[in-house]
N, C-alpha and C positions, 0 to 999 in steps of 0.2 A: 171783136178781136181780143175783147179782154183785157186791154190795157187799164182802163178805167173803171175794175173792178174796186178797187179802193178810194175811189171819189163817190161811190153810191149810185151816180146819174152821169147822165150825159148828154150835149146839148149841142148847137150848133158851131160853137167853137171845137167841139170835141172830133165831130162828124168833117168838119176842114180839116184836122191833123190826119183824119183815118186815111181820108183822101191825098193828103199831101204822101202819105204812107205807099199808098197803090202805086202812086207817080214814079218813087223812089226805086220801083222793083223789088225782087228778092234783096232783102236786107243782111248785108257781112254778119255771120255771126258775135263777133262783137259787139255790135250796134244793137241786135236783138237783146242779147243779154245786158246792156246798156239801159234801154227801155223796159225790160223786165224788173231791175233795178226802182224806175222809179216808179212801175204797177204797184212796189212793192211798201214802199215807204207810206208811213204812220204820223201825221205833222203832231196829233199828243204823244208819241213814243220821248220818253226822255232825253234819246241820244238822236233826234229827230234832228238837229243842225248838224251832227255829227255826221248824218248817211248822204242830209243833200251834198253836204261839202263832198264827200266822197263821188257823188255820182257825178260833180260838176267835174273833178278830177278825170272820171274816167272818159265823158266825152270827149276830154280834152286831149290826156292821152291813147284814147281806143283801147285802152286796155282794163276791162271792169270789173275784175279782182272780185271782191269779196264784197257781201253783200248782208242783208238780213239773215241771219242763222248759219251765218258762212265760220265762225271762231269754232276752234276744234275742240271736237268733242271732249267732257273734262276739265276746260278752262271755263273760269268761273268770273264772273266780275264782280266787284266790290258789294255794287249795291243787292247781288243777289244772299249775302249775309245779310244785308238787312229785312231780305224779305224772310229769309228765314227765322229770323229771329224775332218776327211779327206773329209768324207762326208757333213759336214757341210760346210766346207769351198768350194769346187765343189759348193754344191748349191747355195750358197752368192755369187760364180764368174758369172755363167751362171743366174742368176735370178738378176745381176747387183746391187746386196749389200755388195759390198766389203768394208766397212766402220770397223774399227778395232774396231769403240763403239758398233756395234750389237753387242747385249749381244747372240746371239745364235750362233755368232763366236767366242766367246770372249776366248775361251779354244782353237780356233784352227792355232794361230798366225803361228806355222811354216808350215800349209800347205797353209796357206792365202800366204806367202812368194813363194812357189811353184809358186803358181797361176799366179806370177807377169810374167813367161817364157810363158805364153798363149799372151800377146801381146793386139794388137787391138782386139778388141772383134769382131766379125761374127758372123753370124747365122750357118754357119757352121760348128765352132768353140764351138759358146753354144751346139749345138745337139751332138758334140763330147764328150766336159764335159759330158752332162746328160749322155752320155753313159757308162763314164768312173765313173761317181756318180752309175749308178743303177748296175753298175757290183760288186761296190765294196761293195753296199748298201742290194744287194742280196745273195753276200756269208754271211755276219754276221746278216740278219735277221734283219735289224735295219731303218726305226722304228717297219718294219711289212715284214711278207716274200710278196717278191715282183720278180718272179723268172726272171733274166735277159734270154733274148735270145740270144745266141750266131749269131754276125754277119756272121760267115765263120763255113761252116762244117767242121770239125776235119778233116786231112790229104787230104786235098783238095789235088791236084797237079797242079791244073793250075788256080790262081786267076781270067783269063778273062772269066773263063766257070761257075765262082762261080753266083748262083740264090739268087736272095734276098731272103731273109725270109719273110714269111707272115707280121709276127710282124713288118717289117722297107717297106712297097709297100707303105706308104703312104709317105714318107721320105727318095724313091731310092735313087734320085738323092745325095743326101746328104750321103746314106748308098757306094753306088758305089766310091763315091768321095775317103771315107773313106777306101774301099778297095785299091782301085788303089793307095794309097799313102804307098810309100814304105821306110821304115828306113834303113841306110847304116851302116856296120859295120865301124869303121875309118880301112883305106887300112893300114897302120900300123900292125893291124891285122889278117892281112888274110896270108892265102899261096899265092902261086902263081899259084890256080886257083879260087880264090876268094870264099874259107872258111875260117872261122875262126880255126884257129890254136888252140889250146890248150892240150901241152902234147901229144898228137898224135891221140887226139879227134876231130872231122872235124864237123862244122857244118856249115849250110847255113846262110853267112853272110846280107841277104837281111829279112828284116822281115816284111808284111803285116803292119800298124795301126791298123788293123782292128783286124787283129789278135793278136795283142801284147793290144789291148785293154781286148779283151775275155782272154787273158794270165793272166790279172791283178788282181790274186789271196792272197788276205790280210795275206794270214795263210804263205805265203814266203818270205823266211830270208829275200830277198833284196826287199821286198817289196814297201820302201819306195824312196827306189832308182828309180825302175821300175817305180813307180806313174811319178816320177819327169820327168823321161826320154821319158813317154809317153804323159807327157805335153808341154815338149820341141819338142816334134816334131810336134802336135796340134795346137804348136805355129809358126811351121815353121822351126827349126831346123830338122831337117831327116837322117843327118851323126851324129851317135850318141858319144856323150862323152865319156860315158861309157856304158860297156858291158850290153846286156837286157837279164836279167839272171832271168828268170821266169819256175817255171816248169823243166822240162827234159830241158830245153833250156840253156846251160852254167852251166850245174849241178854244175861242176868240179870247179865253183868259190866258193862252197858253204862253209862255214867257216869250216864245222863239215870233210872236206875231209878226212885231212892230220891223224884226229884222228880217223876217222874210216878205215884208211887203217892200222893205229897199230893194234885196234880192231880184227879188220878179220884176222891179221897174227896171234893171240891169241887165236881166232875161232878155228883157222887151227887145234894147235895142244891140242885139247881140247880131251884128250882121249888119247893123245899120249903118252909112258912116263910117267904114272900120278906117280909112284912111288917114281919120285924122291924126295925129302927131302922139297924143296921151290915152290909152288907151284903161277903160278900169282893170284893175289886178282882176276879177273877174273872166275877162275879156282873155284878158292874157294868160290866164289857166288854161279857158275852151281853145286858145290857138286860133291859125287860119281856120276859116268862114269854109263850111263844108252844107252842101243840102240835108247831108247827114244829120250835120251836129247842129242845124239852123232845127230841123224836127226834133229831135232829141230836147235840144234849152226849151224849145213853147211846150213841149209835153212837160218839161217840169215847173215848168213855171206855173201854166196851166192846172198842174196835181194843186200846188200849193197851193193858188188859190183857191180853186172848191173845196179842198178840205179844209181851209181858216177863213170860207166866207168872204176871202178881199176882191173888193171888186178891180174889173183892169182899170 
């Protein structure tokens, strides 16, 4: 059905909501776009408590307004200056204007500071930058959409068998380079068979450049972190500092965890009990107990969890 596009999988609990769905009938359109809503949500998106709160509001009122990409056209939000201005700074390093009197860096002093972990400059090193500028320069559209190509196909499995892309054959050698270099988790870290540990979440301690470049998505939390960590390694550093927490990758550091795993146990018993006397502010956003809105809380609650790993 496609709800569960954004959780990656889907599993036996997913397969009882689908079902609870068939039961309910043709679905009011509000309710569809209600559920659309949370196919839609991002739990490392920065404003990612922002949209649940929102979508809690809508079941509660039926009325589900606005959404991911829904602010009009032209309106800008704060932090998309800063991603611009991460940009400019990229361009001034690989274009060899790192002067702090450019007035066209002049707003961008703490990523110009970044830049100083790139080191000796290379050719190798500039074609990194630029790529780490158009990746960034491509999600927000800034100055012009300019659609970045991803160096590495999603869920590769074996880097040596990865094909350049049309877009980098004139720039393999440089593109190759940039696969084959690989970021270390610090051994600190890891289990004892070299994943990262977290909570009893496992992941692959080794990450691509190339890939943690095309990771480098401005709309997540740690965004500015990531930036930093993927210049440190451009510069030569490759056992990383700190964790490259981009994406599904290190969900579970994400700040909104610990509150969205309160959330979900409030999900839970949304329907349960409603007669008793105090009810959570929660509770009393979603309103009267509907079959609707009883599918609606487990499918989000349900999102959240797969996407930050909590178990029920």
């Amino acid at each position: 059905m496609g709800w569960w596009d954004n959780c990656g999988t889907t599993d036996r609990e997913t397969a009882e909501l689908d079902r609870i769905e068939v039961t309910l009938g043709p679905l009011a359109e509000n309710v569809r776009q209600t559920r659309a809503l949370i196919g839609g949500i991002e739990m490392c998106h920065h404003k990612a408590e922002r949209w649940v709160e929102r979508i809690i509001d809508a079941i509660g009122s039926g009325q589900p307004g606005g959404g991911l990409g829904s602010r009009p056209q032209g309106q800008r939000h704060p932090i998309e200056t800063s991603w611009a201005a991460a940009c400019e700074a990229l361009a001034a390093w690989h274009e060899g204007q790192i002067s702090h009197k450019e007035d066209r860096v002049a707003r961008s002093n703490r990523f110009i500071k970044m830049t100083s972990a790139l080191g000796v400059p290379s050719e190798l090193k500039r074609w990194q930058v630029s790529r780490v500028e158009h990746r960034v320069r491509s999600h927000i559209g800034w100055p012009e959409n300019d659609q970045y190509p991803f160096m590495v196909e999603p869920l590769i499995a074996d880097l040596a068998t990865a094909v350049c892309p049309t877009e980098y054959k004139d720039d393999e050698g440089f593109w190759r380079e940039t696969v084959d270099t690989i970021l270390h988790e610090r051994s600190e870290n890891l289990d004892k068979e070299g994943f990262i540990a977290k909570e009893g979440y496992l992941e692959s301690a080794d990450i691509s450049l190339a890939i943690a470049i095309d990771m480098l998505w401005p709309c997540n939390w740690n965004f500015e972190l990531n930036l930093y960590t993927v210049l440190e390694a451009i510069g030569g550093q490759l056992v990383l500092r700190r964790p490259f927490a981009a994406c599904a990758r290190n969900v579970r550091r994400a700040p909104v965890l610990y509150q969205m795993e309160g959330l979900c146990r409030t999900l839970d018993t949304y329907g349960v009990d409603e007669e008793r006397g105090e009810l959570p502010s929660v509770h009393q956003r979603l309103g009267a107990v509907t079959p609707e809105k009883k599918w609606l809380t487990d499918s989000l609650a349900k999102t959240i969890r797969m996407q930050l790993h909590i178990s029920a």
